[in-house]
Structures are given as structure tokens and as C-alpha cells.
C-alpha positions in Angstrom: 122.7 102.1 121.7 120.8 104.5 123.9 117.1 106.5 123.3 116.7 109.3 125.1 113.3 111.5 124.7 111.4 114.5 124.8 109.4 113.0 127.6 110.7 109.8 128.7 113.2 107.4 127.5 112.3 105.4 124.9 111.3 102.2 126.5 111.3 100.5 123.1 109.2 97.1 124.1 106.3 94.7 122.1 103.5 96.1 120.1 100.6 94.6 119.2 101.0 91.4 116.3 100.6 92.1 113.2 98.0 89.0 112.3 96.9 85.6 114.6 99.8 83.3 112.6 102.3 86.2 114.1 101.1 86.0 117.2 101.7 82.5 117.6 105.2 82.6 115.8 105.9 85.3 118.4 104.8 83.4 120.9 106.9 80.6 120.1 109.7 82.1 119.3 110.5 84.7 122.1 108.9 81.9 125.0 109.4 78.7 123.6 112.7 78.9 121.9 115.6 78.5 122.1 115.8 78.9 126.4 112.0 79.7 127.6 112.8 83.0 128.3 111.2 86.1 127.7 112.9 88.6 125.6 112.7 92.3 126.2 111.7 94.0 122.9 110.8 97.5 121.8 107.7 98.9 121.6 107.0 99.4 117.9 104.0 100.4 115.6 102.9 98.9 112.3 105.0 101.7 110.7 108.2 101.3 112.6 107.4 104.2 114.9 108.1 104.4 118.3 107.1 106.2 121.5 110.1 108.9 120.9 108.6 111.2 118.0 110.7 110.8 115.0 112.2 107.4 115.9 111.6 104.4 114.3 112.9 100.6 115.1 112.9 98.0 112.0 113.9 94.5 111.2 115.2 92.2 113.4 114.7 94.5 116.4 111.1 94.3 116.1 110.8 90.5 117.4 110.5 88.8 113.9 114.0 87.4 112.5 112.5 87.1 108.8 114.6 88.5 106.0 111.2 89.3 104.1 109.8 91.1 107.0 112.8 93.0 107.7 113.0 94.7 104.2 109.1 95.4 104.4 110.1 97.1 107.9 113.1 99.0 106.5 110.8 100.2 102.9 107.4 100.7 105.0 108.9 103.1 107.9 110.4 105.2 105.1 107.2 105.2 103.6 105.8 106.7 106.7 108.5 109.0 107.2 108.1 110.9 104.0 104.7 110.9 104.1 105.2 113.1 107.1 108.0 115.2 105.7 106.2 116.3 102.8 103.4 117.0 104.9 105.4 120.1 106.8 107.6 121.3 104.3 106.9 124.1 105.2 107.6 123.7 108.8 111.1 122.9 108.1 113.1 125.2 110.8 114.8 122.2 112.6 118.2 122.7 111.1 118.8 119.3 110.5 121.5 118.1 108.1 119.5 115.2 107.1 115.8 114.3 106.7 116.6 110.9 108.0 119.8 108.7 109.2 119.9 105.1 109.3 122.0 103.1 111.8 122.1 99.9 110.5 123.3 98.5 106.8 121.7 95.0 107.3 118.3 93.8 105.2 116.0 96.0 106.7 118.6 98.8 106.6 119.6 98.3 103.4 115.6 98.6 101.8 115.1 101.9 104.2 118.1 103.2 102.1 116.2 102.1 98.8 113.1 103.5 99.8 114.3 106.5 101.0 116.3 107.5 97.8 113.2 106.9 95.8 111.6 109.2 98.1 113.6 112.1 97.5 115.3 111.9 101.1 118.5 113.5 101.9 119.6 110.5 104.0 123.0 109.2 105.4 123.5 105.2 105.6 125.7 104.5 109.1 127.3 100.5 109.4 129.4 100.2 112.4 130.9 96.5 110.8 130.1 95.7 107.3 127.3 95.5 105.1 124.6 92.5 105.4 127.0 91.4 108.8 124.6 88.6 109.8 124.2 87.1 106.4 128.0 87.0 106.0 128.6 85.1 109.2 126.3 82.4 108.5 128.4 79.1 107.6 129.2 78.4 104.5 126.6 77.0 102.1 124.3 77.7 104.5 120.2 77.4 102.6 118.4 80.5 103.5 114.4 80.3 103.2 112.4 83.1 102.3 109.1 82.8 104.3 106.6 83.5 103.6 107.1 82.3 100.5 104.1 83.8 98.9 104.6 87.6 100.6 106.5 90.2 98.4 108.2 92.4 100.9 107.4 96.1 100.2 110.2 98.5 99.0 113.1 97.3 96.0 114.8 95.0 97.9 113.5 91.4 97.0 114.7 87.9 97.7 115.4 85.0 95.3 118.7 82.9 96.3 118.5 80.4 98.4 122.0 79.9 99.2 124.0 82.3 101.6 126.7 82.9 99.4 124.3 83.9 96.3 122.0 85.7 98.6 124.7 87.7 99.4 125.7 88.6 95.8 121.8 89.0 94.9 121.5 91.9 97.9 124.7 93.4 97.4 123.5 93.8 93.4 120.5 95.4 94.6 122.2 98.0 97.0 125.9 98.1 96.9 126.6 97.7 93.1 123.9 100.3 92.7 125.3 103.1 95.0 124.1 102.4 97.9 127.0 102.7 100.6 126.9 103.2 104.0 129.8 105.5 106.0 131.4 103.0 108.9 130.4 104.7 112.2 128.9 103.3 114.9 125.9 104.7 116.6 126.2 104.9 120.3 123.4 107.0 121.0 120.2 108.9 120.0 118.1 112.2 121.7 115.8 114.9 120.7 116.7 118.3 120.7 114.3 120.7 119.9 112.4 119.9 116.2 115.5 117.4 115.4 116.8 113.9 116.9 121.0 114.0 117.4 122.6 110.8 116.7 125.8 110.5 118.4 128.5 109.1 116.8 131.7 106.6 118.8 134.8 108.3 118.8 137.2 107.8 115.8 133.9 106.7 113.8 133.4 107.8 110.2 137.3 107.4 109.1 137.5 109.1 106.1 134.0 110.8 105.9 133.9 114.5 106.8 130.9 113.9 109.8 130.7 115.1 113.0 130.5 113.5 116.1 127.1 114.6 116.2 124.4 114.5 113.4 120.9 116.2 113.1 118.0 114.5 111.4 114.5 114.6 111.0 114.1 111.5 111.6 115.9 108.2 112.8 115.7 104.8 111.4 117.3 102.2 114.2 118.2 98.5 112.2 120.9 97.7 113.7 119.5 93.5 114.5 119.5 92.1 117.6 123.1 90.0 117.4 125.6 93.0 118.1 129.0 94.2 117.1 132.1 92.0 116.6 135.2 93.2 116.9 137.7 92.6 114.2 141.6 91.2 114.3 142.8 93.2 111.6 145.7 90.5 110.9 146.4 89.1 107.1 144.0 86.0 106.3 140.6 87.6 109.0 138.8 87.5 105.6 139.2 84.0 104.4 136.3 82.0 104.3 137.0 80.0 107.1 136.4 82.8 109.8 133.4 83.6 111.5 132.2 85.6 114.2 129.0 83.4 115.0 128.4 80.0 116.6 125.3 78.3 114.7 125.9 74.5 114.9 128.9 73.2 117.1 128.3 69.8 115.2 130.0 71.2 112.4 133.3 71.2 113.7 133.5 67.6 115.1 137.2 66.6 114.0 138.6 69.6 113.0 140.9 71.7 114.6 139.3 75.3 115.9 140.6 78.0 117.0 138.9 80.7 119.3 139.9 83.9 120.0 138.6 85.9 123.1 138.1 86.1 126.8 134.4 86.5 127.5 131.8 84.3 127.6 131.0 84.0 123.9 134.6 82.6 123.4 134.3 79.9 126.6 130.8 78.8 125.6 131.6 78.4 122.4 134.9 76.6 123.5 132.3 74.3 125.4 130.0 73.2 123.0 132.7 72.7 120.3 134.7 70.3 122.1 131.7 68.5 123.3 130.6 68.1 120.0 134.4 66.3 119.1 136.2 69.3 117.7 139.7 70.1 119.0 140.0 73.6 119.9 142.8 76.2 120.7 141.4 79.1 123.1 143.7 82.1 122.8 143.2 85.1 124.8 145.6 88.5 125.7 145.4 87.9 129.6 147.3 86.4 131.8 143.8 84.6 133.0 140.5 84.1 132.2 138.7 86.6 134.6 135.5 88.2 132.8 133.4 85.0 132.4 131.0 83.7 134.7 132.0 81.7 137.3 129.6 79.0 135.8 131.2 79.6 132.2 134.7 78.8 134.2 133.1 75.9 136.3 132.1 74.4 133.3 135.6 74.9 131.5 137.9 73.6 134.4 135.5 70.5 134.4 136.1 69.7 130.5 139.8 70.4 131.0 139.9 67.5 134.0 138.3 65.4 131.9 137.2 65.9 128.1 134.4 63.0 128.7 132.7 64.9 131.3 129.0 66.4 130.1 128.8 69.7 130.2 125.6 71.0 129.5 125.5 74.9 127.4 121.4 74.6 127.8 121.3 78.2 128.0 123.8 80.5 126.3 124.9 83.7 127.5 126.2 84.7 124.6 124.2 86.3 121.8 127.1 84.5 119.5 126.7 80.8 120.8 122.7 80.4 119.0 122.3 76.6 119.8 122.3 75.0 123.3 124.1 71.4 123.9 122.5 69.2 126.1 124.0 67.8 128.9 122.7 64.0 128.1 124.9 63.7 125.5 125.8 59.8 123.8 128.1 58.6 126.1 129.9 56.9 123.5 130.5 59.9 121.3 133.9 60.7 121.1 134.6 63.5 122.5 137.3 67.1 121.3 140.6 68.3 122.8 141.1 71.7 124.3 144.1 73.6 124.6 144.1 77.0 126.5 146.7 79.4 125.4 147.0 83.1 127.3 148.9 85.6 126.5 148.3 84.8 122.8 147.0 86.9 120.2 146.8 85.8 116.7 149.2 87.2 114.0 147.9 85.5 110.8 145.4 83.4 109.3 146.3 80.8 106.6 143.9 78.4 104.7 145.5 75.6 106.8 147.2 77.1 109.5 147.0 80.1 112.5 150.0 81.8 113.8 150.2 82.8 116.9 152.1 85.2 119.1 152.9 84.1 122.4 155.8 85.3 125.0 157.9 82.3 123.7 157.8 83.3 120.5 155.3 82.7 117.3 153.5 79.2 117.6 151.4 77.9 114.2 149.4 75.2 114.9 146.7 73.3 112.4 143.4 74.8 111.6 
């Protein structure tokens, strides 16, 4: 997504930290963790607001990956916002469809929706995947911890579970079961205009909604996380639990048989660390080659298809999917995955034990 402003483009980077103990969590996270390099951040106030009047950046985005301190973002830039709406009712000549839209339908999107229907806002809820995304592609079972455990988030939305699957069920209580549902559209762009911001819709967004591709607002709320879009299948069994979108722990998959779909370098990174970690994996892609990695990505995967003992170090991910590094001094006696590479494959259905896949010799089902 893109910020253009009245003045200059909104450079979104790092504000100033909230307390000393953020500072050093900061700190840690962003320099120390997980690769040592620094990440490029927006620029964001206490409130969410940002150098583009009208804008606001909350949640993940702001540098903090805390499910606490994304809702207090999400319920606290509302706050602000309607504070400043009430204050020029009167000014109101923008004609803007909306007093705010929110791109984003994650935690801290999700308690800017609250907070804004308790306000009195006439607001519209975008989600270019699904609802709570980055919650739903954590592994299964995964524990989730609140911290700090002591804060109470401002805004509705509150945190109890401590378990993905009943955090899920506990936010989507909160918000979904309670009429708060976002239109699927995906964001590609925002820009000022006059008294208004223009959010700029992706072609063939909003299936089913009445929107155009261009929507007016007072004000923009921008939570859409830090981990991107993934692209769907759209084949029978995509929605089984199995399936995720999200590398966490290539441990986890020591001995079983994987599948991964794609071309890029999510798809061979994450074909890396599996199969140094002892799963046996299945790489299916559409192309007749591999040819959008990086030649080190492709280095690395000709090297563990030579030999499945060698070492091959993912210290540093490209990907935004692949969230843990594996080292490259490894136990040499660990025992080691399989790879097979399959192109010109796409996947035609996903069964509890099985994939089946369509390739130019016909459909192939193999174990997963």
C-alpha cells in the first residue's frame, strides 16, 4: 500500500517510545532479532497519527507485535479521531462518504471498528484476506501470551484465551458475532484530495458490496500488520486445518510429509529449512522452472538436492513467511528430509491425508 500527501509522501518511519521498558524492547527487537537488521518503520504519534493529516498507522505497523498493544492502537486512534470530528462539525464540506475507513480486519483493526461504532462514526471495515489472518495461521495449539499481563488495552476488545484456537473464538465473539464485518477489498493505495483522503480500492475488490473503486473519508485508519497478503488456492480441502500460509517452526514437521506450493522465495526457503529439519517435502509450482528466486535461494536448493546431508544455512530469511532462521551448524547426525520438486503442478484438492495434484501426466496424489 502507497501514502501520498498534501505535502510530501508519507514517509511513515519510528516515533519516539512510548516508555524506557519500550525502548529497550524496541531495541531488541527491530536490531537484535531475529537477523540484526534494522527495520524501516513509519513514523507514528502516540495517537496513531501520522505526518499525512488524517492518516493514522496502528498495530503491528507501529514496531510493537503485542496483541494488547495493537487493540489499544486500534481503540485510542479512533479516540483521537472523533475527538477531532466532533470538533468541526460544522466544517463538514469535504464530501466524504465516510468519517473514517479502516484497511485492516486484524486485532488492532478489529478494536478501531469497536471504538468507532461507539463513537457514533459512519465507518467502513476493508479485509483484503480474512478476519484476524495472523492469528489463524499460527500452528495449531499454538499458546498465545497476553503481555503485559497487568495492562488492560483501551477500547472493547480484551484478551483472555491463551490458546490460538479459543483466542480466536473469544475475538471473533467480540467483533464478528456482534456485527462487526468487514467488506473484502484490498487497499492498494491512499491520497488527499482536497478536505478528504481517497482510498483506492484493487480491481475486482469488494465482490458483492456496492463500493466504488474509490472511497472518500475523513479519515484513514491503516492496520493492515506487517506480514502481508497470501494468496489463496481456492481448491476443496484449502480450509482444513492442516494448511497454513506461515512458516513458524520448521522443527514441527520433522517426519511428515509437506507439501509447498509456490515459486518465490517464501516457498524455496521454506522448502530449505523443512527438509533440513527432517521433513519430506513436495515443492509444486505452475512453471516450467524456478526463475523468480534469488540465485542464493536456488544455490542453496540445488545443493540440498545433490545431497540432502549437506548444511544449508536460512540465517537470514527473505521471506516475511519463513519467521525462524536455521543455522548452518546443524547436528551432523540428525537425520536429515527428502525433497521432491514437481513443476508444472498445481494442486487440485486437499484431503486430511492426501494432496492431489495436477500435472501434464495426469493427476498424482501423494501422502500428506
Amino acid at each position: 500500500m502507497r501514502f501520498a500527501g498534501s505535502a510530501s509522501n508519507a514517509q511513515v518511519g519510528r516515533s519516539a517510545p512510548r516508555s524506557s521498558l519500550l525502548a529497550r524492547y524496541m531495541h531488541w527487537l527491530h536490531t537484535k532479532w531475529p537477523a540484526g537488521t534494522i527495520e524501516k518503520l513509519p513514523v507514528v504519534q502516540e495517537d496513531g497519527s501520522t505526518n499525512v493529516p488524517g492518516l493514522y498507522v496502528v498495530g503491528d505497523l507501529t514496531g510493537i507485535p503485542l496483541l494488547k498493544f495493537s487493540a489499544h492502537t486500534g481503540a485510542r486512534a479512533v479516540q483521537t479521531i472523533a475527538s477531532r470530528l466532533h470538533n468541526r462539525q460544522s466544517q463538514r464540506g469535504d464530501e466524504a462518504e465516510y468519517d473514517l475507513v479502516i484497511a485492516g480486519a486484524g486485532v488492532s483493526g478489529m478494536a478501531a471498528a469497536l471504538e468507532a461504532r461507539k463513537q457514533g462514526l459512519h465507518f467502513l471495515l476493508l479485509e483484503a484476506s480474512e478476519p484476524f489472518s495472523t492469528i489463524v495461521n499460527f500452528p495449531k495449539g499454538k499458546p498465545i501470551f497476553a503481555y503485559p499481563t497487568e495492562m488492560i488495552p483501551a477500547g472493547q476488545l480484551q484478551f483472555r484465551a491463551q490458546v490460538k484456537e479459543s483466542l480466536l473464538e473469544e475475538l471473533k465473539a467480540q467483533t464478528l458475532d456482534r456485527g462487526i464485518a468487514p467488506v473484502r477489498a484490498r487497499v492498494e493505495r491512499v491520497r488527499r484530495e482536497g478536505g478528504a483522503l481517497v482510498v483506492e480500492l484493487a480491481a475486482g475488490e469488494a465482490v458483492g458490496h456496492d463500493l466504488p473503486r474509490e472511497v472518500r473519508a475523513r479519515a484513514v485508519i491503516v492496520a493492515i500488520g506487517r506480514s502481508g497478503n497470501f494468496r489463496k488456492l481456492h481448491v476443496p480441502g484449502e480450509d482444513l486445518g492442516k494448511v497454513f500460509n506461515r512458516l513458524h517452526d520448521p522443527k514441527e514437521w520433522a517426519g511428515r510429509n509437506v507439501l509447498v506450493v509456490g515459486g518465490g522465495d517464501s516457498a524455496v526457503e521454506t522448502v530449505i529449512a523443512i527438509v533440513q529439519c527432517g521433513g519430506n517435502v513436495t515443492l509444486s509450482f505452475r512453471g516450467a522452472e524456478l526463475t523468480r528466486p534469488k540465485p542464493e535461494n536456488l544455490r542453496k536448493l540445488r545443493e540440498i538436492l545433490a545431497d540432502p546431508q549437506a548444511a544449508v544455512p536460512v540465517e537470514r530469511p527473505q521471506s516475511e513467511r519463513v519467521t525462524t532462521a536455521v543455522g548452518g551448524f546443524m547436528d551432523p547426525f540428525r537425520s536429515p528430509g527428502t525433497l521432491v520438486v514437481l513443476p508444472q503442478s498445481r494442486v487440485k484438492e486437499i484431503r486430511q491425508t492426501e494432496v492431489v495434484l495436477s500435472t501434464p501426466e495426469g493427476d498424482r496424489i501423494i501422502p500428506n
